[in-house]
C-alpha positions as CSV (number, residue, x, y, z in Angstrom):
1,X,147.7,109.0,-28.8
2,X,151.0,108.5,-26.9
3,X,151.5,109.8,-23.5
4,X,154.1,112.5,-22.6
5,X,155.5,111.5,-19.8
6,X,159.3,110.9,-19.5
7,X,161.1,108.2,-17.8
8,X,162.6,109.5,-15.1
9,X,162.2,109.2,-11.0
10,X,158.4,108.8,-9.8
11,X,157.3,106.6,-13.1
12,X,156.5,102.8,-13.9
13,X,157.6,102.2,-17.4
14,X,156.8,99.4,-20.0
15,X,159.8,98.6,-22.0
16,X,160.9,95.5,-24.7
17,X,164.9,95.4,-23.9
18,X,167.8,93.5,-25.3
19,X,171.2,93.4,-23.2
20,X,174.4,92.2,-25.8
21,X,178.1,92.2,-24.9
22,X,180.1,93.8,-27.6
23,X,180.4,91.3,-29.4
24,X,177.3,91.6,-30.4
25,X,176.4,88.5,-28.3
26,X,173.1,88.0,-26.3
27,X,172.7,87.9,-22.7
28,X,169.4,89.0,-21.9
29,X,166.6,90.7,-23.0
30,X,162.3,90.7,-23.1
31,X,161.7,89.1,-26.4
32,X,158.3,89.1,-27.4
33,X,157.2,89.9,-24.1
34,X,157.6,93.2,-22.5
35,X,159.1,94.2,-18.7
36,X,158.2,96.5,-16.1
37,X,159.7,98.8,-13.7
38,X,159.5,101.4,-11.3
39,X,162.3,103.9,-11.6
40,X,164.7,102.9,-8.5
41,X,162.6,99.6,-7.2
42,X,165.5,97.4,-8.0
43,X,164.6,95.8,-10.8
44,X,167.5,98.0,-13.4
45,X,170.8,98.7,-12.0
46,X,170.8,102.9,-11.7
47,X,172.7,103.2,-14.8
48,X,170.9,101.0,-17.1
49,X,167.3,103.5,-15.3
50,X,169.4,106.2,-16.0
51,X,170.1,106.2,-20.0
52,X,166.4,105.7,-19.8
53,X,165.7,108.8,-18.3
54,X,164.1,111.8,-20.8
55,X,162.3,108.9,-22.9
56,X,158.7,108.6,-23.7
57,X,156.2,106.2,-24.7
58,X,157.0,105.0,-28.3
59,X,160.7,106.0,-28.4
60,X,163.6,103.5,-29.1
61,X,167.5,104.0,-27.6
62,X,170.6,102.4,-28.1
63,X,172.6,102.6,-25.3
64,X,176.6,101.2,-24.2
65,X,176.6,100.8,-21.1
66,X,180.2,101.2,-19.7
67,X,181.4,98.7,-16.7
68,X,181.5,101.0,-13.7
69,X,177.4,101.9,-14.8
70,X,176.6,98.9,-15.0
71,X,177.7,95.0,-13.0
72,X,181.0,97.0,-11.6
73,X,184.7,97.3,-12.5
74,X,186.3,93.9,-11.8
75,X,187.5,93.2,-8.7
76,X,190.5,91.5,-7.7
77,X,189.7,91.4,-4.3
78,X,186.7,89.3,-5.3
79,X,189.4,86.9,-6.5
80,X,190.2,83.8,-4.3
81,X,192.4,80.8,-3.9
82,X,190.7,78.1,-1.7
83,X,192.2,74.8,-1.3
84,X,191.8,71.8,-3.3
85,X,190.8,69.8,-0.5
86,X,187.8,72.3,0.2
87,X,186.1,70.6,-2.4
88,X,184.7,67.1,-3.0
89,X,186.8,64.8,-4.7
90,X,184.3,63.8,-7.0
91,X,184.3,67.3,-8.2
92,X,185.6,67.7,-11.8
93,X,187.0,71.4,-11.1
94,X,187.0,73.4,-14.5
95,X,187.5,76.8,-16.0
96,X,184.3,78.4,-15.8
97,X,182.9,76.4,-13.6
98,X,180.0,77.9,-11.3
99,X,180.1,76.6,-7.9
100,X,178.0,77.6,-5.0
101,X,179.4,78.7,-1.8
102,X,177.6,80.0,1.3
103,X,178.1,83.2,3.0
104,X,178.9,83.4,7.0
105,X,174.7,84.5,7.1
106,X,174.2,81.2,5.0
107,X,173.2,83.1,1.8
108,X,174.8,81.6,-1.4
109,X,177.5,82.7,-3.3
110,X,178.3,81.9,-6.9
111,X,182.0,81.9,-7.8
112,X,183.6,80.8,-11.1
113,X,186.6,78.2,-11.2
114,X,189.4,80.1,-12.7
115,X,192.5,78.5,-12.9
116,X,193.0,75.0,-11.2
117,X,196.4,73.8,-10.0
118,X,197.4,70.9,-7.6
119,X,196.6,71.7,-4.4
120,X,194.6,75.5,-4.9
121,X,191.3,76.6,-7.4
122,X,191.6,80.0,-8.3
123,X,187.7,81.0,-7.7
124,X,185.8,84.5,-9.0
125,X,183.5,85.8,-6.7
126,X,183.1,88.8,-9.3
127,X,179.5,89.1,-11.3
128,X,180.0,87.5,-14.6
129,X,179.6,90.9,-16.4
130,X,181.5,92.6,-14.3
131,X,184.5,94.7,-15.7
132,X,182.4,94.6,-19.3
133,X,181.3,97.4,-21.9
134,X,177.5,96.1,-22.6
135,X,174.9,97.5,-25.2
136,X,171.3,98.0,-23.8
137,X,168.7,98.7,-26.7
138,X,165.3,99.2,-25.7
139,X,161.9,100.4,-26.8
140,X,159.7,102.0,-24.5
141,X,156.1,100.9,-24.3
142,X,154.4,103.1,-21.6
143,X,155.4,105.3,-19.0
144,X,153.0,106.1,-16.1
145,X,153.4,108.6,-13.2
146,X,153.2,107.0,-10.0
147,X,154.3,109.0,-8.0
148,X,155.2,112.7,-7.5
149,X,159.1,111.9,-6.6
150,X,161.9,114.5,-7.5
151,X,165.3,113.7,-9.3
152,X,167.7,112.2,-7.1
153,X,170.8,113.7,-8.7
């Protein structure tokens, strides 16, 4: 018999997910295995918990996810030029690139090599999804009741 509680604040849930582009291409997703969560522990950016919200046990949802709901507008602020010299010359700097760049606390950064000139890298400190439209299916599994938390709206 399937339980009838809804996703929502106060509940642990037990999904199977799949996160595409709209393409139609892959980025992430469960598989065969299954995920859990606790509504606002982290683990799902808010937007992504909240087109989960209402749900019950058994039910499937197709969702798009737009940019600002999920990884962020892109930001061109986030958008550097560092100098050439900054980096080893052994370095064979390419579009796409990931390099890895730490933060005044010492915590690393990724950025992506954008465009690469003679003496400056262009380097994106944006999230790779960023500024993109995603699709978020997912199946939900169980949803539990943990605590007796009220909507945060």
């Amino acid at each position: 018999m399937a339980n009838d509680v809804p996703v929502g604040p106060g509940t642990r849930v037990t999904l199977k997910f799949e996160l595409k582009l709209e393409s139609g291409d892959h980025i992430d997703g469960t598989g065969d295995e299954s995920a859990i969560f606790t509504v606002g522990d982290g683990s799902l950016l808010p937007g992504f918990e909240k087109a989960l919200f209402g749900m019950k046990e058994g039910e499937k949802g197709s969702f798009q996810i737009e940019a600002e709901h999920g990884f962020g507008p892109l930001n061109p602020d986030n958008v550097h030029m560092l100098r050439r010299s900054d980096f080893s010359e052994d370095m064979k700097l390419e579009p796409g690139l990931v390099v890895s760049f730490n933060d005044p606390e010492g915590k690393c950064i990724p950025g992506v090599v954008g465009r690469v000139f003679d003496e400056t890298v262009e380097i994106d400190f944006n999230h790779p999804l960023a500024g993109r439209v995603l699709h978020f299916d997912a199946v939900i599994l169980n949803v539990t009741q943990v605590s007796a938390e009220i909507a945060r709206m």
